[in-house]
Every structure is written in structure tokens, then in C-alpha cells.
C-alpha positions in Angstrom: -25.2 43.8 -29.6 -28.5 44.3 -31.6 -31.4 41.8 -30.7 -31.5 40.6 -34.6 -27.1 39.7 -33.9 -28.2 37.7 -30.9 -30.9 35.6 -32.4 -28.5 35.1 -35.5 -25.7 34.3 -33.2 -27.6 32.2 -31.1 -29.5 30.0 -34.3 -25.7 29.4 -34.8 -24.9 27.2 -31.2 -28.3 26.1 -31.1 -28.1 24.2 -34.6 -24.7 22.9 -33.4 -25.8 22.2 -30.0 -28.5 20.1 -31.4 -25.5 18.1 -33.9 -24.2 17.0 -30.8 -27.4 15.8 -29.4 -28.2 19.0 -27.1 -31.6 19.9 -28.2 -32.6 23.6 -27.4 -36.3 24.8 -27.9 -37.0 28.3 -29.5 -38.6 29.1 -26.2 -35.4 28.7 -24.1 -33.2 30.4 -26.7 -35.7 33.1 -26.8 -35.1 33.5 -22.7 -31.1 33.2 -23.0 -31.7 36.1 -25.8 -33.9 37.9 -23.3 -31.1 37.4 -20.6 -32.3 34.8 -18.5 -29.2 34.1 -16.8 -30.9 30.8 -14.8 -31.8 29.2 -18.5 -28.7 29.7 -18.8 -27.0 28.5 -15.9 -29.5 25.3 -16.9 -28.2 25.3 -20.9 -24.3 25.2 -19.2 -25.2 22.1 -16.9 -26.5 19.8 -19.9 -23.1 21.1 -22.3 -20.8 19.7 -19.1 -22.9 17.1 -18.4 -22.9 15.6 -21.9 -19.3 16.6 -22.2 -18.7 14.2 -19.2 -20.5 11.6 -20.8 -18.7 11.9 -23.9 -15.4 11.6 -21.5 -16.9 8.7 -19.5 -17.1 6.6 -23.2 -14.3 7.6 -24.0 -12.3 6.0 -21.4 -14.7 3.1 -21.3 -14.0 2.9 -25.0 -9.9 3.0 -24.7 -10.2 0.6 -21.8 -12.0 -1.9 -23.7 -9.6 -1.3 -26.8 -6.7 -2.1 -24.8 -7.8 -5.0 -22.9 -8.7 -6.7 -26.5 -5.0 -5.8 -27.4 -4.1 -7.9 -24.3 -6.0 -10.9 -25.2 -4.7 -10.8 -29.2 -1.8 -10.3 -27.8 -2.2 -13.2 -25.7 -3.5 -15.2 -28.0 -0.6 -14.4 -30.8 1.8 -15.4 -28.5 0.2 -18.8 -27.9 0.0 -19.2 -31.7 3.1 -18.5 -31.5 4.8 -20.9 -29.5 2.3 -23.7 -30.8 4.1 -23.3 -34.3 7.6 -23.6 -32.6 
């Protein structure tokens, strides 16, 4: 692969790295580009790590949905038997 397919290819993660919040400065893409396979190893730790905070909401987010299903459910049912 050419050095001009690289930088193209790697403009193209690094704009949608940054859409998921991921910022990458031109320095460290110039140093994956250059093969520097510990900025890289770096670059891989902040995708999983922001990948397990997206997981971590996530579930937060579904447990917190589900225990206000509880309570309205709850709370219909004692509107319920109040109109009885």
C-alpha cells in the first residue's frame, strides 16, 4: 500500500473516530502511518475503552427504562383498582 493510500485511508477512521468522540491528532496518525505499532496498541485501548463505556450506558440506560416500566406499571394498576 502506497504512503498517499494510507494517509487517505487513515483521514477516513480518524474523521470517524473523532464522530464518536475519539479524537486523533495528525501527529499520532502520522506515527500509526509510519508503523508505530505502540500508538497503536494506545489508539486500540481508547476504541475498547469507549466501546465499554458505551456498553456500561447502555445497560445503565435499559435498567433505568425498565424499572420506570415497573413503577407505571405499578402505578396503572393502582389507578386501576381505585376506579373499580
Amino acid at each position: 500500500m502506497t504512503p498517499a493510500a494510507k494517509l487517505y485511508n487513515w483521514g477516513v477512521i480518524t474523521k470517524t473516530l473523532e464522530s464518536i468522540g475519539i479524537p486523533v491528532e495528525e501527529d499520532v496518525k502520522n506515527l500509526i502511518i509510519s508503523g508505530d505499532l505502540q500508538v497503536v496498541s494506545e489508539l486500540l485501548k481508547q476504541i475498547m475503552n469507549a466501546e465499554n463505556k458505551l456498553i456500561s450506558l447502555t445497560r445503565a440506560n435499559k435498567k433505568q427504562k425498565e424499572e420506570q416500566s415497573k413503577v407505571l406499571t405499578k402505578r396503572n394498576r393502582q389507578w386501576s383498582s381505585r376506579s373499580r
